[in-house]
C-alpha positions in Angstrom: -12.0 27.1 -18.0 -12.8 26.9 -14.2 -11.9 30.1 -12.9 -13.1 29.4 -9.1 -13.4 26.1 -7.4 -16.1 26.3 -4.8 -14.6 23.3 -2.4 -15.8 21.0 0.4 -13.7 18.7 3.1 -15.9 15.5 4.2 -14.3 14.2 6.8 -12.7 16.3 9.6 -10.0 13.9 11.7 -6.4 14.6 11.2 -5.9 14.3 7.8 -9.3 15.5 6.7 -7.8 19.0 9.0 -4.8 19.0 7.0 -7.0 19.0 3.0 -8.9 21.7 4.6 -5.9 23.7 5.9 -4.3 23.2 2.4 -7.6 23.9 0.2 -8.0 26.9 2.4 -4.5 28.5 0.9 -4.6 27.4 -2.7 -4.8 29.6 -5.4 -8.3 29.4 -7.4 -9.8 27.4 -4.9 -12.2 28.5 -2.2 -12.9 26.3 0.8 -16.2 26.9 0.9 -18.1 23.8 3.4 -16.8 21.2 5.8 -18.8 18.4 7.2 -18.4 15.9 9.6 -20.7 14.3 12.6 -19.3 15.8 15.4 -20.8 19.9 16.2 -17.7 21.0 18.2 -15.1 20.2 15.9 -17.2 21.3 13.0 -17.5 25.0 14.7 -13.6 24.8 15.2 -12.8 23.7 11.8 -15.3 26.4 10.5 -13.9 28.9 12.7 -9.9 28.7 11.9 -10.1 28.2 8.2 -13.0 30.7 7.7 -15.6 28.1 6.2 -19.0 29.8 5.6 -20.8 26.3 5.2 -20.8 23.9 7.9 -23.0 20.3 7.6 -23.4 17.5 10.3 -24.8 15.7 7.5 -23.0 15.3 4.0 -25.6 14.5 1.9 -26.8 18.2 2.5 -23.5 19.6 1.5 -23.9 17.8 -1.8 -27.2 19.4 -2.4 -25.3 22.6 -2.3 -25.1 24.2 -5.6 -22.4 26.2 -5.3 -20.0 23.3 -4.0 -18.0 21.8 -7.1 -15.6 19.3 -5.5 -15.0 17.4 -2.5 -12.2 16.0 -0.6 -13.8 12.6 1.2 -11.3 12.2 4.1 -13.6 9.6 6.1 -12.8 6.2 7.2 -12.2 3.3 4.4 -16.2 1.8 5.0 -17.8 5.0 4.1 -15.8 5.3 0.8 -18.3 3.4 -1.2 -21.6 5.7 -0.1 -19.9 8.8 -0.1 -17.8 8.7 -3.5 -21.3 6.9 -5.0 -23.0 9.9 -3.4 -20.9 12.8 -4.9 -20.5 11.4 -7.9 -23.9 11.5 -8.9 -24.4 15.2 -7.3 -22.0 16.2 -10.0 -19.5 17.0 -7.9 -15.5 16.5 -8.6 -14.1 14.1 -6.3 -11.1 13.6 -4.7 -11.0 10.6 -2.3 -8.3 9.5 -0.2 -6.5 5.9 -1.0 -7.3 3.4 -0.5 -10.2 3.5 -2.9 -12.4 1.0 -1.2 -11.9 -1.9 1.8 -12.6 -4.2 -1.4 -12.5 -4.7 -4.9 -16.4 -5.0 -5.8 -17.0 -1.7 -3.8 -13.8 -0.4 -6.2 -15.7 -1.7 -8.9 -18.8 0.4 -8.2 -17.4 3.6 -7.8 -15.5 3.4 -10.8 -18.7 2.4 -12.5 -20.3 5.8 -10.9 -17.2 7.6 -12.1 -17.4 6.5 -15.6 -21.0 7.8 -15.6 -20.4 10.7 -13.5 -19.5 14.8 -15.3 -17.2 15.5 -12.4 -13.5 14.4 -12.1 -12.5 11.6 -9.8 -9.3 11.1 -8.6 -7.8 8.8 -5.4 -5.3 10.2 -3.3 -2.1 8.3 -3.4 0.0 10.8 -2.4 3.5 8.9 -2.7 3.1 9.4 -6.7 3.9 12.9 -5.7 6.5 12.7 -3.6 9.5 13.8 -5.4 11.5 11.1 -3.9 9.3 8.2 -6.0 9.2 10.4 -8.8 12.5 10.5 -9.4 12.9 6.7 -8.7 10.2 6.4 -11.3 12.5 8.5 -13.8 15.3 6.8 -13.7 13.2 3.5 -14.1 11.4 4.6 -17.1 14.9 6.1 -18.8 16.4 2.5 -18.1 18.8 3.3 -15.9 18.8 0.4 -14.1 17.5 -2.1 -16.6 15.3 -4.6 -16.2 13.7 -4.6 -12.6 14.3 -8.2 -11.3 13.7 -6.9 -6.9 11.9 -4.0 -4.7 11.6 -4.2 -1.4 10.1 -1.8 0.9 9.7 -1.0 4.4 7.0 1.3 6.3 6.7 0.8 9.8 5.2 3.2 12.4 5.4 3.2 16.4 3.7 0.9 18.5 2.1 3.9 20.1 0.7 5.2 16.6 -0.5 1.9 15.3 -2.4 2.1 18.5 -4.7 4.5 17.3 -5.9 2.8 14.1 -5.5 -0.8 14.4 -9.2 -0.8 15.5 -10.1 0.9 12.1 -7.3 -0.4 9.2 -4.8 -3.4 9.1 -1.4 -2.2 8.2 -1.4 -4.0 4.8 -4.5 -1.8 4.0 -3.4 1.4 5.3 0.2 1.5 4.6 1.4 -1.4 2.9 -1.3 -0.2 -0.5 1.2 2.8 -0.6 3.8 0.1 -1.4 2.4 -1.5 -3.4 0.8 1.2 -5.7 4.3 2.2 -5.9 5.9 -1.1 -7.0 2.7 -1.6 -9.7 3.5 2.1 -10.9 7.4 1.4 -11.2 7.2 -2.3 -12.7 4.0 -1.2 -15.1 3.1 -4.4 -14.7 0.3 -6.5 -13.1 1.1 -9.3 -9.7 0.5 -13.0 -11.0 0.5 -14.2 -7.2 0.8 -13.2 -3.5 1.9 -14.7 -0.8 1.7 -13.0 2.9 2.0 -13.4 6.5 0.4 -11.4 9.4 2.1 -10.5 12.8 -0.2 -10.2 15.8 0.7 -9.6 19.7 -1.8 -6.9 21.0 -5.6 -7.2 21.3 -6.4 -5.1 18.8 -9.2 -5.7 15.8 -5.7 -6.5 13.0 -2.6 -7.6 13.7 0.4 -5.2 14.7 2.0 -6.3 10.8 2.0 -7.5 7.6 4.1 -9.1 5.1 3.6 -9.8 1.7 5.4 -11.2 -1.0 4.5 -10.5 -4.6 5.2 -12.4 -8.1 4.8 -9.9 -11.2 4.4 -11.1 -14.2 8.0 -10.7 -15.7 9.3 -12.5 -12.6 10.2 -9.7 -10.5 9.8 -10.1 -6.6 8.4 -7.6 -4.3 8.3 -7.9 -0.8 6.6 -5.2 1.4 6.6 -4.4 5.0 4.4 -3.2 7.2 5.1 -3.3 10.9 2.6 -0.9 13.3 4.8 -1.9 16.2 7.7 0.0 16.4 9.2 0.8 20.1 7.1 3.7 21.1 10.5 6.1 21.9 11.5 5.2 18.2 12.7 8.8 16.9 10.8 8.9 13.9 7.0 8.9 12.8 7.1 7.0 9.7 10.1 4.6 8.7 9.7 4.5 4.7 12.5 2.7 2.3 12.7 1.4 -0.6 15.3 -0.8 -2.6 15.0 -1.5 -6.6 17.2 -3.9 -7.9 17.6 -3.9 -11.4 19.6 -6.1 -13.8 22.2 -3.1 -14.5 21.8 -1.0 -11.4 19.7 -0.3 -8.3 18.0 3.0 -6.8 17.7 3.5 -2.8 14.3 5.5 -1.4 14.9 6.7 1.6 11.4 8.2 3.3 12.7 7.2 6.5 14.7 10.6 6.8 13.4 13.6 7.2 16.6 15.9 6.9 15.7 17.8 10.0 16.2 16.3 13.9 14.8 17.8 16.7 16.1 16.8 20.2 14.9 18.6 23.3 12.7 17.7 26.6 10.5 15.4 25.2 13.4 13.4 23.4 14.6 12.9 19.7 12.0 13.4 16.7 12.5 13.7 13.2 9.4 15.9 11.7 7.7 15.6 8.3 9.7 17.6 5.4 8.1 16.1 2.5 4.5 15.0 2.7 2.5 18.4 4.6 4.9 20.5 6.7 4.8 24.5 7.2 6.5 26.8 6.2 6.1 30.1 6.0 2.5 29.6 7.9 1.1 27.2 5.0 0.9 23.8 4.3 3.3 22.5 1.8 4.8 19.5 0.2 3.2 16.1 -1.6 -0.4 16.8 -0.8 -0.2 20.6 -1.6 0.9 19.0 -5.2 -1.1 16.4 -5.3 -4.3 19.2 -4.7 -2.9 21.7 -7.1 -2.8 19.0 -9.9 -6.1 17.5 -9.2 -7.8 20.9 -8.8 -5.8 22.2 -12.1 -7.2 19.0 -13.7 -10.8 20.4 -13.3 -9.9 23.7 -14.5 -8.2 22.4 -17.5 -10.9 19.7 -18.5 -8.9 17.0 -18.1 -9.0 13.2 -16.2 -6.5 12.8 -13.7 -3.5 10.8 -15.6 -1.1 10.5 -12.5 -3.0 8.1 -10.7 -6.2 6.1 -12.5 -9.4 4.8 -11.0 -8.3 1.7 -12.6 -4.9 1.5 -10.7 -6.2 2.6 -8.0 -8.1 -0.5 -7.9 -5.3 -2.5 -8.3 -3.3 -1.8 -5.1 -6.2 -2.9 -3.6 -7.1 -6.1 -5.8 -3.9 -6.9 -4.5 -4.0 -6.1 -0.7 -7.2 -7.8 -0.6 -5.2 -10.8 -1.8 -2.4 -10.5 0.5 -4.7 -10.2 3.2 -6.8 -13.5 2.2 -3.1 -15.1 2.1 -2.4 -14.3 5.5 -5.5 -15.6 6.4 -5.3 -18.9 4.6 -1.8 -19.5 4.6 -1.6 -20.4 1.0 -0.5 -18.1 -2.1 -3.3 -16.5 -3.9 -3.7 -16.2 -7.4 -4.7 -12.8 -9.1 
């Protein structure tokens, strides 16, 4: 049993703030290094969470002894060399969805993994958001019978999408959360996908994506992903979900936050579920999903609540939507 868990963040943008700020306040765990390319924020990262170890370079940090697990918050292209990486330094890894920008690179960190001593785990944070789980609940105790339609919605403002379109297409970045969600829910794998991209801005991807899948009992999903929102929209993330199922139906609603906030700067609707404060620490989904990946290495155990292997296949089939709206024509799996 793991009494201590000597930590390290790779990857220090927004998110890769927010794993460090949580890491920094869990129980047993001890944020120990942070890397990332750039000096300045490095210092500042160092500086407000109280990080001893500080690397411009992280394949120093993983030559650190004393680190036993990383977080890789880094953009989707590094995934493969930095998972590969940590994985054969021994360390437990935590990488944030999605796996890989493609399959084969999926393929090879999972053949690292399989080789590796220390835990891997992908970060698809909607598995623990109590909202799915719940869905997933009444799914599994049949509730609503047979699943025969899902269709889900996450768009973000125009503004937002602004910021990564250069980086991720909204299939990839968003629309796998979706999807993972719909695979985990149905338990079953897509025969064929069909989707269409929406494009108006000069950006690397297109503002949208649609895509319609075919699982293999003959249930439809359709997903959503729309970057574009009007920039005054009063909400950072619109997330739904509707399951239809041959004796009921269950309604996600991620889209509202519970809590709206109108002063000077207009109407805003801030995060309750997925990393808000209270109380002066980081809470919600990601604080889960870190407690139960750090209590897996503790415990000795794989990570059972998201697999390497489905990991993989939200994005065997993104990559396929994305060939489809490419092509034009529906893609077999």
């Amino acid at each position: 049993m793991v009494e201590s868990i000597k930590y390290g963040v790779i990857g220090l943008g927004f998110f890769g703030e927010i794993h460090a700020e949580v890491l920094s306040s869990l129980c047993g765990v001890k944020l120990s290094a942070v890397s990332t390319r750039r000096p300045e924020r490095l210092r500042w990262i160092a500086e407000t969470y109280n990080v001893n170890k500080t690397y411009t370079d992280y394949k120093k940090l993983l030559t650190d002894e004393e680190i036993q697990a990383v977080s890789i918050v880094t953009h989707v292209d590094n995934h493969k060399e930095i998972a590969i990486a940590a994985l054969n330094a021994g360390k437990h890894v935590f990488l944030e969805k999605p796996m890989a920008g493609n399959v084969e690179d999926c393929n090879a960190i999972i053949k690292a993994a399989d080789s590796a001593r220390g835990k891997f785990m992908v970060g698809h944070i909607c598995r623990f958001d109590p909202r799915v789980s719940l869905a997933r609940q009444a799914v599994q105790s049949g509730r609503i019978g047979k699943i025969i339609s899902i269709h889900a919605t996450r768009n973000l403002p125009a503004n937002i999408g602004a910021e990564v379109l250069g980086k991720i297409s909204p299939l990839m970045g968003d629309g796998i959360h979706d999807i993972d969600i719909m695979l985990w829910l149905t338990g079953e794998k897509v025969k064929t996908v069909y989707a269409r991209n929406v494009k108006y801005r000069d950006f690397k991807n297109p503002d949208g994506g649609w895509a319609m899948l075919n699982f293999e009992s003959g249930a439809v999903g359709v997903v959503e992903t729309l970057w574009c929102l009007p920039e005054n929209t009063s909400f950072s993330i619109d997330a739904r979900m509707e399951i239809i199922g041959t004796e009921g139906a269950i309604y996600i609603d991620c889209g509202n936050a519970g809590v709206t906030v109108n002063d000077s700067n207009g109407i805003k609707k801030p995060d309750s579920i997925y990393w808000p404060k209270v109380a002066g620490k980081r809470c919600g989904a990601l604080r889960t999903e870190l407690e139960y990946f750090t209590e897996c290495i503790r415990s000795d155990i794989s990570p059972s609540i998201i697999t390497p292997q489905e990991s993989r296949e939200a994005v065997t089939v993104v990559s396929a939507a994305e060939k489809s709206a490419k092509s034009g024509n529906v893609e077999k799996l």
